[in-house]
C-alpha positions in Angstrom: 8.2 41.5 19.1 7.3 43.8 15.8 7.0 40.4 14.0 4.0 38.7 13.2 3.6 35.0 14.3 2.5 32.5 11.2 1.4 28.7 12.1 0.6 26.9 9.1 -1.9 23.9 9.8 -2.2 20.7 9.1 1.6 20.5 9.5 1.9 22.7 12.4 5.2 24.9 11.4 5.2 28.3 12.9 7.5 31.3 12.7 7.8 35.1 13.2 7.8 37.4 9.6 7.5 40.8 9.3 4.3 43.0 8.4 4.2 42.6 4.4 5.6 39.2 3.7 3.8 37.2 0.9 2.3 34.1 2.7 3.8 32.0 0.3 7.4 33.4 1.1 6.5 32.4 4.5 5.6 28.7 3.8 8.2 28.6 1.8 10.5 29.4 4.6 9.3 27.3 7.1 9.1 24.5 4.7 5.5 24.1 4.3 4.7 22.9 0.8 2.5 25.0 -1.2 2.5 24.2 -5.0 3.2 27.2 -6.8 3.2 26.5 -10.7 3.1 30.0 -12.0 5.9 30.8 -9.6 3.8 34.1 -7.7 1.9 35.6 -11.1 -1.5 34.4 -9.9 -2.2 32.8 -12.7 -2.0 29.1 -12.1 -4.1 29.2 -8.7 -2.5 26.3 -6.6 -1.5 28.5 -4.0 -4.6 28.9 -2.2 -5.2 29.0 1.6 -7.7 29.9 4.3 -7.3 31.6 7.3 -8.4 30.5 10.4 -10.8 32.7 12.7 -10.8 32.6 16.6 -8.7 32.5 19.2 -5.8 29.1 19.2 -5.0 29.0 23.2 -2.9 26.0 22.5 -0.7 27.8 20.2 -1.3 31.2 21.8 -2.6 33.1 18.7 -5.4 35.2 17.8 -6.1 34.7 14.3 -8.7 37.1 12.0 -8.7 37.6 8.6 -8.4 41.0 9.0 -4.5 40.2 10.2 -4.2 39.7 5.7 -4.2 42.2 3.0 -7.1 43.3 1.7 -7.6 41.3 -2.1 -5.1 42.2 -4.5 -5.1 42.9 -8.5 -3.9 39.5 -8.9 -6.4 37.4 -6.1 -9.3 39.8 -8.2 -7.8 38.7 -12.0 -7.9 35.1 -11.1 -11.6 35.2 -9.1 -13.1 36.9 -12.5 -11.2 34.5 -14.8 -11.1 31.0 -12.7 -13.0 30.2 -9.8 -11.9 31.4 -5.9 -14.0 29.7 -3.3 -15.5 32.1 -0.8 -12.7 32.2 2.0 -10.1 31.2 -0.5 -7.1 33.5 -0.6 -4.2 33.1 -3.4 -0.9 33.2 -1.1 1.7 34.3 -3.3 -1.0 37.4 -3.5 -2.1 38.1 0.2 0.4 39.4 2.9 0.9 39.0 6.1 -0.5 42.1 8.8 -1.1 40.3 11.8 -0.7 36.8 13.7 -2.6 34.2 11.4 -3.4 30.3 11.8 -3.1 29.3 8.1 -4.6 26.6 6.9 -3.6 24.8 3.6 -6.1 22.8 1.7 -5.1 19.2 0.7 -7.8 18.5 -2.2 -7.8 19.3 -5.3 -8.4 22.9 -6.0 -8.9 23.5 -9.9 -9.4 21.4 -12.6 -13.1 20.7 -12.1 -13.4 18.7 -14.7 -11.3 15.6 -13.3 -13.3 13.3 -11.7 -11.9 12.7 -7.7 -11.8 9.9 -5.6 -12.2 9.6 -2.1 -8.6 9.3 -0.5 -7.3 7.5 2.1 -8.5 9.7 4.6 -4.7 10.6 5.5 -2.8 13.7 4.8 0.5 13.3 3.4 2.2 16.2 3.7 3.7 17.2 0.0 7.2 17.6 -0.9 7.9 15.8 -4.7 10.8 15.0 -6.7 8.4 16.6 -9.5 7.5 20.5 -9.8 5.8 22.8 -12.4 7.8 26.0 -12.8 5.5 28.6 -15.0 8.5 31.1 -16.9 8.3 34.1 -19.6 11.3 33.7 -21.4 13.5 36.3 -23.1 12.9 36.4 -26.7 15.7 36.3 -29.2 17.9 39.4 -29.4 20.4 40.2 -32.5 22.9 41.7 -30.0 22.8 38.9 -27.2 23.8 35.8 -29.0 22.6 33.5 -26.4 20.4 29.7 -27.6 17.1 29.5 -26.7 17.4 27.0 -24.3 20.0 28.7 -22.3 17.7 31.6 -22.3 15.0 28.9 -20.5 18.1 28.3 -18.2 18.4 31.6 -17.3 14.5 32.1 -16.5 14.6 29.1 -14.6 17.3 29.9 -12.2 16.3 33.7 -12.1 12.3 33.0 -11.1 13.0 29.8 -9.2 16.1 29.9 -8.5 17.4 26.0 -10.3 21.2 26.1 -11.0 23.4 23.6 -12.6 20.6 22.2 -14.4 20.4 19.3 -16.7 18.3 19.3 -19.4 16.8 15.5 -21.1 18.0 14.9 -24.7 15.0 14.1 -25.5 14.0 17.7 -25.4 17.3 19.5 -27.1 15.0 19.2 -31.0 12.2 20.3 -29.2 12.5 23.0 -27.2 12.5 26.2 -30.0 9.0 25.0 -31.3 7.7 24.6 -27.6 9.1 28.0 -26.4 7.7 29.6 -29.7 4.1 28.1 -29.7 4.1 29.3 -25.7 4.7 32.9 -26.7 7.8 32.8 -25.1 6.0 31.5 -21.6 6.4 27.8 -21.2 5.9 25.6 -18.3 9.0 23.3 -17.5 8.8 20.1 -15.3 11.7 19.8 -13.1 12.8 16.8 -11.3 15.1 16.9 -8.2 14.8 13.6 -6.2 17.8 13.5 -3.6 19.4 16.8 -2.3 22.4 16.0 -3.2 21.5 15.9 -6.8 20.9 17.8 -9.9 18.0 19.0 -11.0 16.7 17.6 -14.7 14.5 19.3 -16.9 12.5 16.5 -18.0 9.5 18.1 -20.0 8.6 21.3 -21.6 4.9 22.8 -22.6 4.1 26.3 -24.2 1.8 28.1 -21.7 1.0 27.7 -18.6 0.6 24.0 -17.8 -1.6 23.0 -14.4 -1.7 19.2 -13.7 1.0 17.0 -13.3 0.7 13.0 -12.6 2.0 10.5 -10.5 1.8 6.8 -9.9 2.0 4.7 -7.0 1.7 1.2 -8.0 2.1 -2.6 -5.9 3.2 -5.4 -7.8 1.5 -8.3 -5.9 2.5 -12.2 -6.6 -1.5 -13.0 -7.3 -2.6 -8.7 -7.6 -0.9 -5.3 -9.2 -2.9 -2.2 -7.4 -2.0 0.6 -8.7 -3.1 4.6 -8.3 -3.1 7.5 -10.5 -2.4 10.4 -8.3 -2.2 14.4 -8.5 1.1 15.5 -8.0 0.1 19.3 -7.4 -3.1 18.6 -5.0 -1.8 15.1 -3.3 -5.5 13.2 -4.6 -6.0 9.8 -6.0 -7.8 10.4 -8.9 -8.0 6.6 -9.7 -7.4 3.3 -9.1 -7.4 0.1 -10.7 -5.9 -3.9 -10.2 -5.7 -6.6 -12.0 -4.7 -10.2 -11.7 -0.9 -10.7 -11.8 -0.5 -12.3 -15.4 2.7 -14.2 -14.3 0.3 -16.7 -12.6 0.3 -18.5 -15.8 3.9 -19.1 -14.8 3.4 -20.5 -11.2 1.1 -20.0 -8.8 3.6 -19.4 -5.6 7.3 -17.1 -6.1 9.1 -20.0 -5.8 7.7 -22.4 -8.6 8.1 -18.8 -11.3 12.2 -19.1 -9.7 11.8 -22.8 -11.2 10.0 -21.9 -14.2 13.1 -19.6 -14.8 15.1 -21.9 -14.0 13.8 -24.5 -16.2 12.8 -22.3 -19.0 15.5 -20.1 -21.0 13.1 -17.7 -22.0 11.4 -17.4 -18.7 12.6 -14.5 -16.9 11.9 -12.2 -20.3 8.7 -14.1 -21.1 7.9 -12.8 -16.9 8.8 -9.6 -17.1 7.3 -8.8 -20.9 4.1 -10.0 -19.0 3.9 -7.7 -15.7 5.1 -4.7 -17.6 2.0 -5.1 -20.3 0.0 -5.9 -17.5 1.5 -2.6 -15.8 0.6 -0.7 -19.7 -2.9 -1.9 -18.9 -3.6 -0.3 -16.1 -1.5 2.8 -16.9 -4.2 3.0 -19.7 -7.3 2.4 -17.4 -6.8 4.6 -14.9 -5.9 7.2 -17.2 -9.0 6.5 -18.8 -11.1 6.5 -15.6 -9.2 9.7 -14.8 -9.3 11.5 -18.3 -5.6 12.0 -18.3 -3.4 11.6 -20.5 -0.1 9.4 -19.8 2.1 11.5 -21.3 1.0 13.7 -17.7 2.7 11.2 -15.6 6.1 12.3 -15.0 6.9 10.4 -12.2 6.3 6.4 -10.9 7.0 4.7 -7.4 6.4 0.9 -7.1 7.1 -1.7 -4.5 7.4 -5.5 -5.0 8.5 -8.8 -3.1 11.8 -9.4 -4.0 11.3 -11.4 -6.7 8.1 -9.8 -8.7 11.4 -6.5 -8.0 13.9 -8.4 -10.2 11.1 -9.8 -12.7 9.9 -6.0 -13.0 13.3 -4.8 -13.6 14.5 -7.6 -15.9 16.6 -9.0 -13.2 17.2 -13.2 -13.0 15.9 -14.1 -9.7 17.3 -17.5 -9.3 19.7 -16.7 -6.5 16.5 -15.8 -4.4 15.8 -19.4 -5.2 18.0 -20.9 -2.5 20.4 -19.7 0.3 21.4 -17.8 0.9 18.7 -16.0 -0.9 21.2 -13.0 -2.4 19.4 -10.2 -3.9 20.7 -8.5 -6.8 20.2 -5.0 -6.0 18.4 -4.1 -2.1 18.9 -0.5 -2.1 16.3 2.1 -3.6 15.9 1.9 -7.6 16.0 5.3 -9.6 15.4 4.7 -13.5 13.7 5.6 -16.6 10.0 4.8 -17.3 11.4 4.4 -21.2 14.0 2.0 -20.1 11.1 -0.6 -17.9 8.9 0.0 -21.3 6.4 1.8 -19.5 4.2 4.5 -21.4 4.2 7.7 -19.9 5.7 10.3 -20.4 9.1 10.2 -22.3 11.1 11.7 -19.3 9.2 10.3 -16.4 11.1 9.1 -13.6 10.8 5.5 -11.5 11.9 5.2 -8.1 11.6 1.6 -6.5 11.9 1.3 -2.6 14.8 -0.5 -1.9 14.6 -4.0 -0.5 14.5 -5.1 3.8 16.3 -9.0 2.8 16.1 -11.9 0.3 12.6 -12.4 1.4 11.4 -9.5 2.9 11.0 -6.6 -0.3 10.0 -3.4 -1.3 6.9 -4.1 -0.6 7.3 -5.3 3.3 9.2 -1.5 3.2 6.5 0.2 2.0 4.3 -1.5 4.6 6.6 -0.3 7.2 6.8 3.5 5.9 2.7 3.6 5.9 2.2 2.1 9.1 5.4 3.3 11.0 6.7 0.4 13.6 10.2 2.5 14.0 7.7 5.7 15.2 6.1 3.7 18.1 6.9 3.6 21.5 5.2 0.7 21.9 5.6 -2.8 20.2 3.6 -2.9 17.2 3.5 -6.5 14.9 3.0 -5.4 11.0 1.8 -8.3 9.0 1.5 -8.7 4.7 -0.4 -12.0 4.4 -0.4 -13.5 1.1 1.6 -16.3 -0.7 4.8 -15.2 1.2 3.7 -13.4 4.2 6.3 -10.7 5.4 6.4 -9.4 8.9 7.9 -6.6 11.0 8.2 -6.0 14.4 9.6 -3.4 16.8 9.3 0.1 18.0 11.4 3.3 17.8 14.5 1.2 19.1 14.2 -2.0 17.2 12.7 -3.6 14.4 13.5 -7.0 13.0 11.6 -8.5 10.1 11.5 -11.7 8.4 9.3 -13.9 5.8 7.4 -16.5 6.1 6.3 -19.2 3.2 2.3 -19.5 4.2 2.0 -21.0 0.5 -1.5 -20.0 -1.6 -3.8 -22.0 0.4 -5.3 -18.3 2.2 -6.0 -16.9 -0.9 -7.7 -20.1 -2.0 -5.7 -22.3 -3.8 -4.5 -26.1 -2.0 -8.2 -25.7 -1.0 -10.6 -28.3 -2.4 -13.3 -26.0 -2.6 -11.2 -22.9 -2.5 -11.3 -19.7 -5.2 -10.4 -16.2 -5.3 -12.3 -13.3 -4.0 -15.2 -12.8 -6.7 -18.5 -12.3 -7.0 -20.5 -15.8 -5.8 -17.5 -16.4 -3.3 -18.8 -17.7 0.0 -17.0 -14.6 2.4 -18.2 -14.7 5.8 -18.9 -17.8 7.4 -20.9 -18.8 10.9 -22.0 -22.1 12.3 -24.7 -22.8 15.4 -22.5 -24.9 17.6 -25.8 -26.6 18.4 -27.1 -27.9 15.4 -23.7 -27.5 13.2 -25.7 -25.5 10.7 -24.1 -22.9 9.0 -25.1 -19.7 7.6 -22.6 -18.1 4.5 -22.1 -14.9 3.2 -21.2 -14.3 -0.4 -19.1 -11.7 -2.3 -21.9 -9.3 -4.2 -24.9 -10.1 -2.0 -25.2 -8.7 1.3 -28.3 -10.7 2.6 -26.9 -13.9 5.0 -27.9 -17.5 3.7 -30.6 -17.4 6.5 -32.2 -14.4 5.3 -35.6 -14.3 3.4 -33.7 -12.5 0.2 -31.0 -14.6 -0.1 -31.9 -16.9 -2.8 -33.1 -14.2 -5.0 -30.1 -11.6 -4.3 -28.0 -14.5 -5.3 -29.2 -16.0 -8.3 -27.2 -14.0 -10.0 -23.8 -15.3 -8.7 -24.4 -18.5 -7.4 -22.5 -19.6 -4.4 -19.4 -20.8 -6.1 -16.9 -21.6 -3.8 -14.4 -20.5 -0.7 -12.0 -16.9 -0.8 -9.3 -16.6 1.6 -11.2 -14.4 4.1 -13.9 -17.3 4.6 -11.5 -20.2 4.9 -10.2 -18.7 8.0 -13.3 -18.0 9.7 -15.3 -21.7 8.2 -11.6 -23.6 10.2 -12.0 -21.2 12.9 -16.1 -22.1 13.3 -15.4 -25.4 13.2 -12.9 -25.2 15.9 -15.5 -22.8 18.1 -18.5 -25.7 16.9 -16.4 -28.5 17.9 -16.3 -30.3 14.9 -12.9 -30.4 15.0 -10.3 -30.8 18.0 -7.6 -28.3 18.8 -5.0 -30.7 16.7 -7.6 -29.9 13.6 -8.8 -33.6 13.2 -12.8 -33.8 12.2 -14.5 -35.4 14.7 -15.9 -38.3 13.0 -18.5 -39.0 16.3 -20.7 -35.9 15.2 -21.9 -37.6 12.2 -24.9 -39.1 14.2 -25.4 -35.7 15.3 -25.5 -33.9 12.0 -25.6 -35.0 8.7 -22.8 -32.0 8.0 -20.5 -34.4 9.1 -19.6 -36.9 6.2 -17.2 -39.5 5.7 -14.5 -39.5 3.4 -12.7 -43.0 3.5 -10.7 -43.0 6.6 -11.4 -39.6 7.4 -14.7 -37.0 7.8 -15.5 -33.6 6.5 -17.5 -30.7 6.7 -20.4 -30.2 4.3 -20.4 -26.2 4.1 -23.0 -25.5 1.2 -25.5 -28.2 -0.8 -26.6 -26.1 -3.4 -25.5 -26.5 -7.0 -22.2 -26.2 -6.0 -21.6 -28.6 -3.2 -18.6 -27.0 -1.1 -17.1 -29.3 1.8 -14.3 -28.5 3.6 -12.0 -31.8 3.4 -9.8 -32.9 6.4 -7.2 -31.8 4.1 -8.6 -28.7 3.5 -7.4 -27.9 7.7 -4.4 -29.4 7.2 -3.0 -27.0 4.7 -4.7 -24.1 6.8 -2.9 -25.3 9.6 0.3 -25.8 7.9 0.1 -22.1 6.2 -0.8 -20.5 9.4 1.8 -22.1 11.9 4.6 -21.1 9.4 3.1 -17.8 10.0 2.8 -17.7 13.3 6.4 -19.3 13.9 7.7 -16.4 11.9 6.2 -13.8 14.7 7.2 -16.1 17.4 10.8 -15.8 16.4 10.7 -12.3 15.8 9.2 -12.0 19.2 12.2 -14.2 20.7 14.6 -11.5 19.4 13.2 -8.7 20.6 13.0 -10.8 23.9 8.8 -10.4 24.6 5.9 -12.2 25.1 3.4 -10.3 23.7 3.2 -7.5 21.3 0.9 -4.4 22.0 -0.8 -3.7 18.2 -1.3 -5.7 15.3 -1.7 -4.6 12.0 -3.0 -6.3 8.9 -1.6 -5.5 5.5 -2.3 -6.6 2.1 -5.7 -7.1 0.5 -6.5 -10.4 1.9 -5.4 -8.9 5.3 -8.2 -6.2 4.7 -11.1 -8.7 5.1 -9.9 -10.9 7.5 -12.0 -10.7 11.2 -9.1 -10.4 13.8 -11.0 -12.2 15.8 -10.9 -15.5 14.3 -7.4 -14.6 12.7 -6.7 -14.8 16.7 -8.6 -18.3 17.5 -7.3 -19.9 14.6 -3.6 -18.9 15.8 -3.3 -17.2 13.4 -1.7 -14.0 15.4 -0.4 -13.9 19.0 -3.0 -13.2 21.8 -3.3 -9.3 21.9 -6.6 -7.0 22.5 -8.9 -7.1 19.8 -9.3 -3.4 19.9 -5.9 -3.1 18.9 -5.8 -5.4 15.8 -6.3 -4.0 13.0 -6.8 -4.0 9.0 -5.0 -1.2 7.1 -6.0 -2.3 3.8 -3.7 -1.6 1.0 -0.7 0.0 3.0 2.3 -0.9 0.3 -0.1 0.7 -2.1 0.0 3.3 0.4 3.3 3.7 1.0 4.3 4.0 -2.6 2.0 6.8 -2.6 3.9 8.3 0.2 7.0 8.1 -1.3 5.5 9.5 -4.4 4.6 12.9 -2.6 7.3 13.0 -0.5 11.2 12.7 -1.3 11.4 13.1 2.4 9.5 10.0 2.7 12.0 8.4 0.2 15.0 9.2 2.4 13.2 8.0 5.8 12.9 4.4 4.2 16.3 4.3 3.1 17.5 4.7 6.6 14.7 2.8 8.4 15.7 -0.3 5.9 19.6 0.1 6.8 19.0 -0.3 10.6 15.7 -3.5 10.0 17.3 -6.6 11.2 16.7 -9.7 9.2 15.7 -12.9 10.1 16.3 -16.2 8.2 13.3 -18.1 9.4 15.1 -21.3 7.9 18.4 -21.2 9.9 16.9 -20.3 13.6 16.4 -23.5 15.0 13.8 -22.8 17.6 11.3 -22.0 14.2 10.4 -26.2 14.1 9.3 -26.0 17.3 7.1 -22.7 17.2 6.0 -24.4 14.1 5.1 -27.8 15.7 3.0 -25.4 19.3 1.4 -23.4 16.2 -0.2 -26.3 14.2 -2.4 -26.8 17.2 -5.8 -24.1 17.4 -5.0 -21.7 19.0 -1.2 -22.8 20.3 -0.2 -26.1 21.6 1.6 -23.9 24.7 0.9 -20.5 24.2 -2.2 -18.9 26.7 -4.0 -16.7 24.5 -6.0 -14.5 27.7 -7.2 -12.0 25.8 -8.7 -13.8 23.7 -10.5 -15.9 26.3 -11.8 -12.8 27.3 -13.7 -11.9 24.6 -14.3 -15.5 23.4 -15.5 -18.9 24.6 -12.8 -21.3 23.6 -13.9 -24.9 23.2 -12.0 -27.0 25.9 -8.8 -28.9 24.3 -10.2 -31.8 22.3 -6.9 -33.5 21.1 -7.0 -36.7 20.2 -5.0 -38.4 22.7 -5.9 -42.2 21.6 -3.9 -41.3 18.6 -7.2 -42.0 16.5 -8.7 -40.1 13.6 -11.6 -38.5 15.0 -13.4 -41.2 13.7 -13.1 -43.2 17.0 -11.2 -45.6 15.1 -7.1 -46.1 16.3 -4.6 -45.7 14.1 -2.1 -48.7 13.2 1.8 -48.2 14.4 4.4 -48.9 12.6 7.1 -50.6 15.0 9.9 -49.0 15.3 13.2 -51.2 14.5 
């Protein structure tokens, strides 16, 4: 064959062009995404690539970089006035001689000056609803009568090649002063979101323009995370959170239904509140970033269903009670002007649409980053928090429900319990001899046992118990055998350590006597139990419909998820027996994928789909969920073998209290039953 053969790396496309053929025609072709702002000039200098030496016996190519033109007027013009890495080629420039393996650089290439943050260590393969298109516009002629901005129009659909374009009224007093202070050469940003829709012209700047903006933001109960993104070079430039100032309003999604409910002005009081909170961070990360906000033109962000209605303005009593109907479930497109949101005065929001009254655009976005509909295999997806969500399938299934675990993993319901903040105890172990412990703290990274400890943590103090650590100080305890598999203290082990206090009728755990004396209460287990057996008898279910016994993965979502140890998330019964190997924390992932649906419309569509074929689960109407719920109270499962587990773990044999006592050897009185 006369034509060449192109294979365009990290996405793998590969096709046959003849001998001359810009390398960005050829991307373009194949649909590889290669920003191009100054649409071919040479000017803007997001098109660069580098080819690939050697010989590719996978893909049968010999690639060489003589196979491309030698460097052109254009390449040579940008080197002397910008900056061209050595090995950099500009590919609306360079042509195609020869078979190539081209690869196409993911990081931000210009702009220098804007600090970059590590990424996620993922490539997301770029196709926006948002593009830069550079254009030298016609000037003004006596004998061709035709407006300014139709002259744009023109430009636009003649170097680009956008038709039937709408244009944001906004811009109609604005565009002669733009196109005049541009020298006739302007930079307009177009946005195209669905295929089946019209392109909008939602900003205009004289000159050539070369950074664009996105954000991908999650609106968490307790935390928003949100990140400030490149839209031309796919980078998070920065990130910031920040408490979730509806707390004030109730510390759980259902009592802020209630405080609507209760309180005329609630849901606007709500919403004002998250979108100043959202302002904030907008600001900081712009900040952190040196960008302005007026470069954001579009936003994606993902919710639970009712921090999605709050956001939007939307009542959310009906999510209340059953049966739990949702005002709107399917993907959100808006205006940043209409959710009060300062950016840019045409800027776009897209919202992922919702899985069920429970189960939101959050639990979606969870699903899109870590991909159960892609696996052959059976892979659990769980968002811990106030209202844990979890999904569960493969390529041929997936089913989803919610479960209401309740604030006591994040801290709260727990006597000595706070957030994750410096001075929080984090990691916990205890000798199963002696029943000492030995802490870890948030900030310091000496153990309480080590010789720097007390200095490294005079600072913060040892001020109480985050989420992460109340699952591992229940899960010692179990593993210690202070208390039985049915959670009770055992009272006898107070002559063995004086740890072991009593509390009226019942004992508890004394986990730090410093300043701060932090003991874990007998009620303190009980509402760890409670929140993880509603959890687990959420997966069980799920499990029952898709007819297994065992899943194969497990991922852990959400940022509590992120510093949870699988292991003692699995001897607390927390999860289903699987192998440790393939459990899993995946930090952030509805941050995540917001930020995929903010590079990729394609992403956008796939979600859409993969939501219409989800099916959900009412956890409250199945009625095997008691039962699970009663079998998961017990450490691991009252019934449930957990092998694995066993395997890499000595469990404690079952120590349930089958005198019906306390654990403090006393028996507890009966009330006949008339």
């Amino acid at each position: 064959m006369t034509d060449h053969l192109v294979l365009f790396m990290p996405s793998g496309k590969r096709g046959r062009f003849e001998k001359g053929t810009p390398v960005l025609d050829a991307a373009r072709e194949l649909g590889v995404y290669v920003e191009s702002v100054c649409g071919g000039r040479g000017i803007c200098g997001r098109c660069q690539i580098e080819i690939q030496e050697g010989q590719f016996a996978k893909h049968r190519i010999t690639s060489s970089n003589e196979n491309i033109s030698a460097f052109g007027a254009k390449e040579k013009r940008y080197a002397e006035k910008r900056d061209l890495k050595e090995g950099r080629r500009l590919s609306c420039s360079a042509t195609i001689e020869g078979d190539l393996v081209v690869d196409v650089p993911q990081e931000g290439q210009i702009n220098a000056a804007v600090i970059r943050k590590n990424d996620d260590g993922r490539i997301i393969e770029r196709n926006p609803a948002v593009q830069l298109c550079y254009v030298e516009v016609e000037e003004p002629d006596m004998h061709k009568p035709l407006g300014d901005l139709d002259r744009l129009k023109h430009a636009l659909e003649q170097d680009w090649g956008w038709t039937d374009l709408m244009v944001d009224s906004h811009l109609l007093p604005k565009v002669q002063k733009k196109l005049r202070e541009g020298e006739w050469k302007v930079t307009a940003v177009i946005h195209k979101d669905m295929e089946t829709s019209r392109p909008s012209l939602i900003a205009l700047y004289p000159g050539l323009k070369n950074e664009a903006y996105g954000i991908a933001c999650d609106i968490g109960s307790t935390t928003i995370a949100m990140h400030l993104v490149s839209m031309l070079s796919g980078t998070t430039v920065a990130s910031s959170g920040a408490p979730n100032p509806q707390i004030r309003f109730g510390e759980d999604l259902m009592s802020r239904v209630s405080y609507v409910m209760m309180n005329p002005e609630g849901r606007e009081a709500m919403t004002v509140a998250v979108r100043n909170s959202l302002n904030n961070l907008i600001e900081n990360v712009c900040t952190e970033a040196n960008v302005e906000p007026k470069d954001i033109f579009d936003l994606v962000f993902v919710g639970n269903p009712i921090m999605h209605h709050l956001f939007l303005g939307i009542d959310p009593t009906e999510l209340g009670g059953a049966p739990f109907a949702l005002a709107v479930s399917g993907a959100v497109h808006s205006w940043a002007t209409d959710l009060e949101l300062s950016v840019n005065t045409g800027a776009r929001v897209y919202i992922l649409p919702c899985i069920a009254g429970h189960v939101g655009a959050d639990a979606a976005a969870v699903t899109l980053c870590e991909g159960p509909h892609r696996q052959s295999e059976n892979m659990l997806v769980v968002d811990v928090g106030t209202n844990a969500e979890i999904v569960l399938g493969n390529k041929d299934r997936v089913v989803a429900a919610s479960s209401p675990t309740g604030p006591a993993f994040e801290g709260a319901e727990i006597s000595c319990g706070q957030r994750a903040a410096p001075g929080a105890i984090e990691r916990v172990r205890i000798d199963p001899e002696t029943l000492e412990p030995k802490v870890r703290v948030i900030g310091v990274e000496a153990w309480s046992d080590d010789p720097g400890f007390e200095a490294a943590s005079s600072q913060t103090g040892v001020t109480g118990v985050c989420g992460s650590a109340i699952i591992e100080v229940v899960a010692e305890m179990f593993l210690a055998g202070i208390i039985s598999e049915d959670g009770v203290v055992d009272g006898s082990l107070a002559a063995k350590s004086p740890r072991i206090i009593e509390e009226g009728r019942t004992f508890s755990y004394l986990l730090w006597d410093g300043e701060q004396r932090l003991v874990i209460k007998q009620t303190d287990v009980r509402a760890i139990q409670l929140a993880k057996a509603a959890l687990y008898a959420g997966i069980k279910l799920l499990m029952d419909k898709l007819g297994i016994e065992e899943v194969d993965s497990i991922s852990f979502a959400g940022a509590f998820g992120t510093f949870i140890d699988p292991k003692y998330a699995m001897v607390l019964g927390l999860i289903p027996d699987c192998d440790l190997k393939k459990v899993k924390a995946v930090g952030n992932a509805a941050g995540y994928g917001a930020k995929m649906a903010l590079l990729n419309r394609d992403y956008r569509r796939e979600i859409e789909e993969t939501v219409n074929k989800i099916e959900k689960i009412e956890t409250a109407l199945e009625p095997d969920f008691q039962q699970h719920f009663v079998n998961a109270m017990a450490m691991p499962n009252k019934v449930e073998p957990f092998p694995k587990l066993a395997e890499q773990v000595k469990l404690p044999e079952k120590k349930s209290n089958a005198d019906g006592g306390d654990g403090t050897g006393r028996r507890r009185r009966r009330r006949a039953r008339v």
